[in-house]
C-alpha positions in Angstrom: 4.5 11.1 17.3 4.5 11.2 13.4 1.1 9.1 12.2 0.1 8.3 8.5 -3.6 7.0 7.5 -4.0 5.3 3.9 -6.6 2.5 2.6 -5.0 -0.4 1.6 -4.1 -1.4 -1.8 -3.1 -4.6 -3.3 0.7 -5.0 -3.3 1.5 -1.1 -4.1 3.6 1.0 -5.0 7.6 2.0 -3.4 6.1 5.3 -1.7 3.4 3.2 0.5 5.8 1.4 2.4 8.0 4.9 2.1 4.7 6.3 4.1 4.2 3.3 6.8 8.4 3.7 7.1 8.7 7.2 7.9 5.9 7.5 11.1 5.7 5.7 14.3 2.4 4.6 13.9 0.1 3.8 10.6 -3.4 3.6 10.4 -5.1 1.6 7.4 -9.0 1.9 6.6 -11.1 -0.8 6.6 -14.3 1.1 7.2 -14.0 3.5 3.7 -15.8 2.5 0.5 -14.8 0.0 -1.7 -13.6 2.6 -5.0 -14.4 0.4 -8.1 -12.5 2.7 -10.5 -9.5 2.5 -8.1 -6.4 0.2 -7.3 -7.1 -1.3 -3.9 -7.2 -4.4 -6.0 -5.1 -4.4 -8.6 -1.7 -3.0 -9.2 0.6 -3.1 -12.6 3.7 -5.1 -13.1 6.2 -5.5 -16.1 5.5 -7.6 -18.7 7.8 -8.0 -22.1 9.2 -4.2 -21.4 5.3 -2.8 -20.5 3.1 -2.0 -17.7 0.5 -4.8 -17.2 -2.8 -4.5 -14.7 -2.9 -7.8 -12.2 -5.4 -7.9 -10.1 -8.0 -9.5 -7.6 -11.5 -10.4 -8.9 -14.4 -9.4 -6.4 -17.7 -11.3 -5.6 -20.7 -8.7 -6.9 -21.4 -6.5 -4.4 -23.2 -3.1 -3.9 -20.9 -0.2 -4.6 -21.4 1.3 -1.0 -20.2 -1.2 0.6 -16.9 -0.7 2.6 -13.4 -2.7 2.0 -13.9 -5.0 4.7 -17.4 -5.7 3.6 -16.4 -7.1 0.4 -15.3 -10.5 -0.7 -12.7 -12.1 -3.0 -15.0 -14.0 -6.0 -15.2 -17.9 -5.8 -14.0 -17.9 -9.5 -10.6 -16.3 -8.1 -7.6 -18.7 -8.8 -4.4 -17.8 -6.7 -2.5 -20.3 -8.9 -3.4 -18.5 -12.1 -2.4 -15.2 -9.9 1.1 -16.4 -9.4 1.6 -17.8 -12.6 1.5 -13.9 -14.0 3.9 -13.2 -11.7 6.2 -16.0 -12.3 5.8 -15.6 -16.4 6.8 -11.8 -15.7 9.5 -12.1 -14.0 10.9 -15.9 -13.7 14.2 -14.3 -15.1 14.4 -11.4 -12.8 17.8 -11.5 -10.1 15.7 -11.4 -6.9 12.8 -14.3 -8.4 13.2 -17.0 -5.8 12.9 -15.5 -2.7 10.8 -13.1 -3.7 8.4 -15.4 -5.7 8.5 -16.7 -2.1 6.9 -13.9 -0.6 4.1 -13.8 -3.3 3.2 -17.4 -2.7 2.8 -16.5 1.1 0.8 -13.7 0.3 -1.7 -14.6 -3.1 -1.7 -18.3 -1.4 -3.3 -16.9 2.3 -7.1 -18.3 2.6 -8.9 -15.2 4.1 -11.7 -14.6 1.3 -12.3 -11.2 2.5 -10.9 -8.4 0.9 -9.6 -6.5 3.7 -8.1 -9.5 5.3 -6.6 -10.6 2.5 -4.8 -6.6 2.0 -4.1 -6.3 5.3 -2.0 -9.7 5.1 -0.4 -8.4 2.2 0.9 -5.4 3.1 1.7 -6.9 6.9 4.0 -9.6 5.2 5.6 -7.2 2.5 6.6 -5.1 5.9 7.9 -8.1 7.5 10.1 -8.9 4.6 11.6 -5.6 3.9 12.2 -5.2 8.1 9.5 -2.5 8.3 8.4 -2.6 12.1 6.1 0.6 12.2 3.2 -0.8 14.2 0.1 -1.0 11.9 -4.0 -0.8 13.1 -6.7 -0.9 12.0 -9.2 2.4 11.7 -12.3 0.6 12.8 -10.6 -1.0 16.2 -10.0 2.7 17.0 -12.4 4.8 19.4 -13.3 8.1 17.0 -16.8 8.9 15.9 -16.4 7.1 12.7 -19.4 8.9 10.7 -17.0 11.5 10.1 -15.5 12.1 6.6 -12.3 13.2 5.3 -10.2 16.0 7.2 -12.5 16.0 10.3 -11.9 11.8 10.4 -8.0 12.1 9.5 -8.3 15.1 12.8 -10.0 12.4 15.2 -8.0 9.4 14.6 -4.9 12.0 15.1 -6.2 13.4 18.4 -7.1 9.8 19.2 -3.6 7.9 18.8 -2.0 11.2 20.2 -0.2 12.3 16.9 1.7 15.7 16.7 2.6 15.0 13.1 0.5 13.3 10.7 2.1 12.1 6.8 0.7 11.7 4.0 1.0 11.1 0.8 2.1 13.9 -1.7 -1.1 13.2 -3.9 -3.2 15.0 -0.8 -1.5 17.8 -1.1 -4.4 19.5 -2.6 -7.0 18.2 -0.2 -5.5 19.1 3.2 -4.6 22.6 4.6 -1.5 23.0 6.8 -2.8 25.8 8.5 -6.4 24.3 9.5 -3.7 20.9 10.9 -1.9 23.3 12.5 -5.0 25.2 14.6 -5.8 21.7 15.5 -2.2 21.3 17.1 -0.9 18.8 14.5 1.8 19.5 12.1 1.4 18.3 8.3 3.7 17.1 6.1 3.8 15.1 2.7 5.7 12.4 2.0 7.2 12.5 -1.9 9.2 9.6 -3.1 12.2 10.9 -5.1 12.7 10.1 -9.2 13.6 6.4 -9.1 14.9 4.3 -11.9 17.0 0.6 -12.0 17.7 -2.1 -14.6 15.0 -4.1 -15.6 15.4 -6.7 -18.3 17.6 -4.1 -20.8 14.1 -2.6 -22.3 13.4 1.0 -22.0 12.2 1.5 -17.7 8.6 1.4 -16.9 8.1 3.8 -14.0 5.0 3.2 -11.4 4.8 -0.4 -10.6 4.0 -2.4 -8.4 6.5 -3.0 -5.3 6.6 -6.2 -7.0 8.7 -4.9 -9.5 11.2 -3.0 -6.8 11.6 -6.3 -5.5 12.5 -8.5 -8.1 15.3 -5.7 -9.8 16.7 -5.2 -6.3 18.2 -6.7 -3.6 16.5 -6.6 0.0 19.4 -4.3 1.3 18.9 -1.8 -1.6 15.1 -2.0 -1.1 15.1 -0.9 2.4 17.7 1.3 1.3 15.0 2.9 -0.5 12.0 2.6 2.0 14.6 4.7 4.7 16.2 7.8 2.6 14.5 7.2 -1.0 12.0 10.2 -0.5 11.7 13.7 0.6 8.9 15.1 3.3 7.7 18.7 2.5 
């Protein structure tokens, strides 16, 4: 059984779904720290032929708090939210249904962060046809004071993984050979060089799957999810 782990980000990139698409099982953190300098809640989109930083505003919180302990600010306006996407990409091919999707998913009520990521990523899987069950890290029976390689090991032995994914920015933090002493067989997912038409300007790489949406058709898009990528 072929398991990936990830903390959840706010509408992410291709290789994300790439990652829950590829196992029979993923796993996303709610009990890991909140990373301020990160992008579990923000993301980048296209705007006039550049990259441009959406995101979601946070209540102040303590910085060691975990994901699912933080909240969504009072100030944040979902309208305002949607009206960056619409201004971005109101004269992309695939706006209206997917506009759709984002008003589902920037329009859902939960105030807490997790919830409201979870959500997001659940119904970006529903619309591209990903099935791969999802759970949630803390609903899982591990000793959850672990950290890093000796967590990612429990919550392996755990759901009864043989292989466990990830993503090919862990390359350096994992070793292959420790995996396999434990009995589980490593491998990294990388998503290969990818490039469509946006609006005739120049491409802007690493966006949001937003912007894989709205240049693409849903049958190209899962196209891309299935084959698009290489494990190593």
């Amino acid at each position: 059984m072929k398991l990936a782990i990830m903390q959840p980000y706010f509408l992410p990139y291709l290789g994300y779904f790439q990652l829950i698409g590829c196992v029979d099982e993923f796993i996303v953190y709610d009990n890991i720290k909140y990373v301020k300098s990160g992008w579990i809640n923000r993301n980048r989109l296209c705007r006039g032929g550049e990259a441009a930083v959406f995101s979601l505003p946070l209540k102040a919180a303590s910085d060691s708090l975990d994901v699912r302990e933080r909240e969504l600010a009072p100030s944040f306006e979902r309208e305002k939210l949607l009206n960056q996407f619409r201004g971005a990409y109101h004269r992309a091919p695939q706006f209206p249904q997917v506009f759709a999707l984002l008003e589902r998913i920037v329009g859902f009520g939960d105030n807490n962060l997790f919830g409201y990521l979870e959500h997001s990523i659940r119904g970006v899987c529903g619309f591209l046809g990903i099935g791969t069950p999802i759970r949630v890290s803390s609903g899982i029976g591990i000793d959850h004071s672990l950290k890093g390689e000796d967590k990612v090991m429990d919550l392996c032995r755990a759901a009864g993984a043989s292989t466990y994914v990830n993503a090919i920015g862990g390359v350096d933090l994992y070793s292959k050979d420790e995996f396999r002493r434990r009995g589980v067989e490593l491998k990294f997912i990388r998503m290969k060089p990818l490039e469509y038409p946006q609006f005739g300007t120049p491409f802007v790489p690493a966006l949001s799957i937003v912007d894989v949406l709205m240049f693409n058709s849903p049958e190209t898009v899962r196209r891309l999810v299935s084959d698009h990528y290489e494990l190593i």
